[in-house]
C-alpha positions as a printed NumPy array, in Angstrom:
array([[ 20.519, -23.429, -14.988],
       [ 22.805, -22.203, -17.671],
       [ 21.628, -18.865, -17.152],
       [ 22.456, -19.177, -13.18 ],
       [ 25.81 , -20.256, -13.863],
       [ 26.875, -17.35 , -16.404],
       [ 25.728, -15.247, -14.268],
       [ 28.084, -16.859, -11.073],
       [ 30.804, -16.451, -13.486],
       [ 30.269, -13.149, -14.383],
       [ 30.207, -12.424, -10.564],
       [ 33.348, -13.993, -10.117],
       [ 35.106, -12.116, -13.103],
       [ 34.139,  -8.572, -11.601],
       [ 35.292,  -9.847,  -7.947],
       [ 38.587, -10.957,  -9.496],
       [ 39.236,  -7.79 , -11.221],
       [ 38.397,  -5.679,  -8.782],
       [ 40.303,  -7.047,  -6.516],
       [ 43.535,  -6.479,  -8.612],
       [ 42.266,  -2.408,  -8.667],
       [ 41.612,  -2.497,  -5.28 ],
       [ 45.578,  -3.401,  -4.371],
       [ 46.627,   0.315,  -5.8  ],
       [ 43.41 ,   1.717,  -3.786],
       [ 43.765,  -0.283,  -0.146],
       [ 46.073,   1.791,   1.371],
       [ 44.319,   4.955,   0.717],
       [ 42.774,   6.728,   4.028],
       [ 40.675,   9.396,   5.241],
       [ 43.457,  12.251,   5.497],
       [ 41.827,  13.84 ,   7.955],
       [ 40.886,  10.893,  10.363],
       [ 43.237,   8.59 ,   9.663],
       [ 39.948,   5.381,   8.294],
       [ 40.075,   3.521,   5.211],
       [ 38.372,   5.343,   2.247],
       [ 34.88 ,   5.472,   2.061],
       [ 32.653,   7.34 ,  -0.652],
       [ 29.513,   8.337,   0.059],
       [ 27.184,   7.277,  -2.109],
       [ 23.024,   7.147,  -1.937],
       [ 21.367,   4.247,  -1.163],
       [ 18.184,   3.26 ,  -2.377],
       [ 15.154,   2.563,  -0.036],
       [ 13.139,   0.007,  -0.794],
       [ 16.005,  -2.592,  -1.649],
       [ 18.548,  -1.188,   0.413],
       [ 22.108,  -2.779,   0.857],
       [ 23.5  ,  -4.535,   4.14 ],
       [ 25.671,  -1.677,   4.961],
       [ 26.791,   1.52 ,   3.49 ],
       [ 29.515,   0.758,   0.416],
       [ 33.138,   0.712,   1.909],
       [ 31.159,   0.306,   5.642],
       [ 34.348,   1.225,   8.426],
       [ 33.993,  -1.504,  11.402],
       [ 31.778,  -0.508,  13.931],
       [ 29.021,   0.939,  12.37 ],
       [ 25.411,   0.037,  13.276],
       [ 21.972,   0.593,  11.784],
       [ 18.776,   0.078,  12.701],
       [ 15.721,   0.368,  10.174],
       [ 12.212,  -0.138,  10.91 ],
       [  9.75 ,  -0.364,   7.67 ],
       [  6.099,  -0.093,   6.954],
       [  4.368,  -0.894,   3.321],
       [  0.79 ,  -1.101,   2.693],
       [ -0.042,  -1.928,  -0.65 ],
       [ -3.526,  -2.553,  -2.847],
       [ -3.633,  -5.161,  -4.565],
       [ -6.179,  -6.861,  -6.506],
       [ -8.458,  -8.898,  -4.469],
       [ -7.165,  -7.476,  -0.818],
       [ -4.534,  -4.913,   0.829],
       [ -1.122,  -6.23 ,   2.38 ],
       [  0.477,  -4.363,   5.038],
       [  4.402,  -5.221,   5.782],
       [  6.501,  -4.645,   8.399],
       [ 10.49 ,  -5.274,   8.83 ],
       [ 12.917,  -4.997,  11.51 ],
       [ 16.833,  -5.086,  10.427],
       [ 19.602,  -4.652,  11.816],
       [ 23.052,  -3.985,  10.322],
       [ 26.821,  -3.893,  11.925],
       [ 30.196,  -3.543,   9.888],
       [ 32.098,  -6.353,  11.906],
       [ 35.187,  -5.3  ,   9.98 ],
       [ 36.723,  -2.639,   7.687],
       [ 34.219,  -3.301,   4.36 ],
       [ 32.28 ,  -6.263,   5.536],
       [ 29.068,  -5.609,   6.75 ],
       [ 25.744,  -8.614,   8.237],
       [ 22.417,  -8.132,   8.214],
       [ 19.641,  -9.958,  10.54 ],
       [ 16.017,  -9.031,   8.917],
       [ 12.418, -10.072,  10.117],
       [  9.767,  -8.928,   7.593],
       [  6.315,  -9.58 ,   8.513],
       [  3.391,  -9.469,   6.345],
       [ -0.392,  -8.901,   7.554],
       [ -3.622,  -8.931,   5.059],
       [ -6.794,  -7.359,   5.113],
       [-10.116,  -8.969,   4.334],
       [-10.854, -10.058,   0.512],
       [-12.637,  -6.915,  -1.284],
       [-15.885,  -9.016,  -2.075],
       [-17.444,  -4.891,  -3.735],
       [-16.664,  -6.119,  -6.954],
       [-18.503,  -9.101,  -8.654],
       [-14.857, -10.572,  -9.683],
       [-13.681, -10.266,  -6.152],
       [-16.396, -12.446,  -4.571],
       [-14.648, -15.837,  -4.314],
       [-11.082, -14.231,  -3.357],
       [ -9.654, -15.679,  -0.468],
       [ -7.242, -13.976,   1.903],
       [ -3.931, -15.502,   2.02 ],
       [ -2.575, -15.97 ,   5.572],
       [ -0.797, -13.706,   7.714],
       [  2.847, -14.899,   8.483],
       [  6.021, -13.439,   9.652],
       [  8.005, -13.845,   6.172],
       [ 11.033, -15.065,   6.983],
       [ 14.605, -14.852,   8.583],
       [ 17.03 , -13.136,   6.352],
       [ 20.524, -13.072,   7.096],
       [ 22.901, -11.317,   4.955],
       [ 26.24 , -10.236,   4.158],
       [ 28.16 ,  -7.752,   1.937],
       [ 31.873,  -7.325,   1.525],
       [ 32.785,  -4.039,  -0.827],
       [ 35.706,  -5.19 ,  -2.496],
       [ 36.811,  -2.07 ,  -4.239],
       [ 36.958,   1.803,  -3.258],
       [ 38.01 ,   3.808,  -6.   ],
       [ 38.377,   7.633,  -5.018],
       [ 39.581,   8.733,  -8.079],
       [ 36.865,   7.052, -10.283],
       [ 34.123,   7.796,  -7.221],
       [ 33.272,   4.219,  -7.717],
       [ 32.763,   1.301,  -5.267],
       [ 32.073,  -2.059,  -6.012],
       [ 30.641,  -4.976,  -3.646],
       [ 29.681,  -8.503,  -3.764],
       [ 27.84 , -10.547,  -0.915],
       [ 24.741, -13.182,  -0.237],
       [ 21.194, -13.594,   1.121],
       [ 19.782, -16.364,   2.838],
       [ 16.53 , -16.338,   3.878],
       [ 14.237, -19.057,   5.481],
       [ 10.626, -18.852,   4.662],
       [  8.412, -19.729,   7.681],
       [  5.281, -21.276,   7.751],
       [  2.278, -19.069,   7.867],
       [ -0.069, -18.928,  10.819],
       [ -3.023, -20.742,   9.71 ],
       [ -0.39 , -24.009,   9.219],
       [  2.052, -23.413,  11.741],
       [  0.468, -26.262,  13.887],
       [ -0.156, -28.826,  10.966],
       [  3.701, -28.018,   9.289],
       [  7.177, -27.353,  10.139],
       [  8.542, -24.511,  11.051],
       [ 10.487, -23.816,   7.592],
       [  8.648, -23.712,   4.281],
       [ 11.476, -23.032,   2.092],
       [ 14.931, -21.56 ,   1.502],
       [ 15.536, -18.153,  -1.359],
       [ 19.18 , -18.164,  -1.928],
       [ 20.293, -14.158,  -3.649],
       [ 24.434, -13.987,  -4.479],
       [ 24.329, -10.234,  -5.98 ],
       [ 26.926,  -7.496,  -7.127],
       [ 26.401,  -3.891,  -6.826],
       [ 28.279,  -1.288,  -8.408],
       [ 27.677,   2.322,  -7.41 ],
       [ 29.289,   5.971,  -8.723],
       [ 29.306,   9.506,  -7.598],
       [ 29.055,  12.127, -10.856],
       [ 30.037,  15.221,  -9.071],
       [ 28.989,  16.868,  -6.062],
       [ 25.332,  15.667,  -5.972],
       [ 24.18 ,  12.926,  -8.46 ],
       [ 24.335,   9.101,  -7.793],
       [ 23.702,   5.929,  -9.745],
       [ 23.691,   2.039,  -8.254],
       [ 23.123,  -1.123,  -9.712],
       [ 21.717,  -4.18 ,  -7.34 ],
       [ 21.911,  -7.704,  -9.668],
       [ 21.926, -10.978,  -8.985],
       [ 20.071, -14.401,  -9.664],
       [ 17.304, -15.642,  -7.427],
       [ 17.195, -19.015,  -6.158],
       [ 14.488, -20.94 ,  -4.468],
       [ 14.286, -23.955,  -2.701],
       [ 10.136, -25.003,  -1.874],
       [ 10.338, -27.969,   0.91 ],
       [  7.26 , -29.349,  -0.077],
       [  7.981, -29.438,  -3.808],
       [ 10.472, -31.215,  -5.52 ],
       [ 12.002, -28.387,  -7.692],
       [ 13.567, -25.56 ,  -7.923],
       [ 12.415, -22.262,  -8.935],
       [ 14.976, -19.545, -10.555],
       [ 14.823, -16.065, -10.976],
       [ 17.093, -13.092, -12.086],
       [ 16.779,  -9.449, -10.113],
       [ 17.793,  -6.009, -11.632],
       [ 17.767,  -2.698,  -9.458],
       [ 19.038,   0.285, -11.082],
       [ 18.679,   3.432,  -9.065],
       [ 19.311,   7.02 ,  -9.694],
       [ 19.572,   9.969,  -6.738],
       [ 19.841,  13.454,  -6.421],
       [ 21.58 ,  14.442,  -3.279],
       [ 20.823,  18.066,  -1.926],
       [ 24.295,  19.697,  -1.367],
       [ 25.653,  19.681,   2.309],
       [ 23.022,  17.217,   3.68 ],
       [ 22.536,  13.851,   3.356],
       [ 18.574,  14.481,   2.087],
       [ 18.246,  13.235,  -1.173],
       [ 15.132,  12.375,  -3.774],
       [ 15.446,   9.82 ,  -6.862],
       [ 13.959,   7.029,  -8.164],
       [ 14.659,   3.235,  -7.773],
       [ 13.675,   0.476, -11.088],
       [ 13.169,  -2.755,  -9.083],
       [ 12.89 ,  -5.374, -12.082],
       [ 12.485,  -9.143, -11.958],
       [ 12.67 , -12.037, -15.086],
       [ 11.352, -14.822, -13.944],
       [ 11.531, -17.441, -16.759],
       [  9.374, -15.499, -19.596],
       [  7.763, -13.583, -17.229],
       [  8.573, -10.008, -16.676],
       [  7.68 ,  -7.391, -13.736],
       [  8.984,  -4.194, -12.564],
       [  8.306,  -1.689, -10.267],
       [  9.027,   2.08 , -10.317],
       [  9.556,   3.742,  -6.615],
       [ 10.403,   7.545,  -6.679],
       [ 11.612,   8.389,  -3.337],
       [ 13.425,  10.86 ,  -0.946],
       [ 14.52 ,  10.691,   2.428],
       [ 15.258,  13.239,   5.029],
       [ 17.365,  13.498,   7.916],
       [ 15.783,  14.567,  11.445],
       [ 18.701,  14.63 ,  12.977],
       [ 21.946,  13.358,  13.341],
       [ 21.316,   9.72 ,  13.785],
       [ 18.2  ,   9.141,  12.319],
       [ 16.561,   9.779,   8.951],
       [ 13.572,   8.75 ,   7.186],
       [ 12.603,   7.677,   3.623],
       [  9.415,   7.942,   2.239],
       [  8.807,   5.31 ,  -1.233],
       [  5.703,   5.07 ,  -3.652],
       [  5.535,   2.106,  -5.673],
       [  4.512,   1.927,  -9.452],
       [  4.159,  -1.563, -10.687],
       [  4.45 ,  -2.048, -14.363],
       [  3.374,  -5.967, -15.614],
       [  2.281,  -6.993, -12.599],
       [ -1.363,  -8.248, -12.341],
       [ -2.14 ,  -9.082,  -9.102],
       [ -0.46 ,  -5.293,  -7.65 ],
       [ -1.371,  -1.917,  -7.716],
       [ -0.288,   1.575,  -6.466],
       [  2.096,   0.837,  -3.018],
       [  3.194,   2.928,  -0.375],
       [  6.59 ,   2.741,   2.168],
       [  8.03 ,   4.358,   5.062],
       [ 11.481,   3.75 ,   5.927],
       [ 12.889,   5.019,   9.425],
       [ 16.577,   4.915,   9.251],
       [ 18.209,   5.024,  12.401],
       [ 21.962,   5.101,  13.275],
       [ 23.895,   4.767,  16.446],
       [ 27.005,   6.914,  17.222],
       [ 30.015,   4.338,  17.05 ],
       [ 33.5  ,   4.415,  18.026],
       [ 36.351,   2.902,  16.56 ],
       [ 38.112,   0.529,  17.892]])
């Protein structure tokens, strides 16, 4: 608990700060279309924010994922739909269903014969929001605080015997992102994790780091990199290393293709995910 609340504070700090930077940096526009300043940075794939950093009001986006990944005693395959929409100037929602399908227990292997398939489920819904509270141009730095809430459902073997609801993950995170020149990009995705179980009595904390590096290919928006998803979870440690690229098909929509690497994680091997990225043409008004 102690840990939680140093890290709220620290939150709170970097909000307050920035906020006091972001009064000499507010009034700066787009010279040549008259919008508030917006950098373009790269976002990762796998954990990707609610909206672009410095989002202008109006814009939409619609993603559509697919994972499948091997793990030790059967293969999941996950699926999301999201949708995202900058409702004003910096402040951007997300509505997410992520749905998660399993393949039979692999009984080949004498340590595999007593597995037992977990049940299918749709996941959750995951509503989000993120508010980037600073836009630095001359720094090429933009920095954002904002909140999931997500409400685990009930899987499909007990959606009969339970309620709906299963349990509540609360994630308050900051992100900080930077341009270095022309073409290379860093991000940082923290926050704590919290988790509410309705059929248990307590309550189970966790801390998330994603740190993310990209190379964008000059004059496109194409870029490849490599995203460190990390998670402490009392003593317990896991990451997962995702090199990735994405390419654009054409104006509006883009893909982004996402191997996974786990590192201290038992139960998960190799992973693979397809991102299709797709956004509407939006006017201003």
């Amino acid at each position: 608990m102690k840990r939680l609340y140093k890290s709220l504070a620290l939150l709170l700090f970097v909000m307050l700060a920035g906020w006091q930077a972001d009064a000499q940096e507010h009034h700066h526009f787009d010279e040549e279309e008259g919008l508030p300043l917006k950098i373009l940075h790269a976002e990762p794939l796998y954990i990707d924010l609610i909206r672009d950093l410095g989002a202008r009001k109006g814009e939409r986006e619609w993603n559509v994922g697919a994972a499948l990944v091997d793990r030790k005693n059967y293969d999941s395959y996950e699926f999301l739909v999201e949708y995202e929409w900058a409702i004003i100037d910096r402040l951007g929602i997300e509505l997410e269903v992520p749905v998660t399908l399993f393949s039979m227990p692999k009984t080949d292997e004498g340590e595999n014969a007593s597995a037992v398939r977990p049940s299918n489920r749709v996941e959750s819904l995951k509503m989000a929001a993120q508010y980037t509270f600073l836009v630095s141009g001359k720094l090429q730095t933009s920095l954002a605080i904002g909140g999931i809430v997500e409400w685990e459902l009930t899987d499909f073997d007990h959606i009969s015997t339970r309620n709906a609801f299963e349990g509540v993950l609360f994630n308050p995170f900051f992100i900080a992102a930077k341009r270095w020149g022309p073409s290379w990009h860093s991000l940082i995705y923290t926050g704590p994790r919290i988790t509410r179980h309705f059929y248990h009595s307590d309550w189970n904390y966790g801390y998330e780091i994603n740190t993310n590096i990209h190379y964008m290919i000059p004059d496109s928006r194409n870029f490849i990199g490599v995203e460190f998803n990390k998670i402490f979870d009392g003593k317990d440690f896991s990451m997962v290393i995702r090199p990735q690229m994405r390419v654009t098909l054409s104006e509006s929509t883009m893909i982004g293709i996402v191997p996974g690497i786990p590192v201290s994680r038992t139960n998960e091997r190799l992973s693979a995910f397809v991102r299709l990225i797709y956004e509407p043409p939006h006017r201003r008004r």
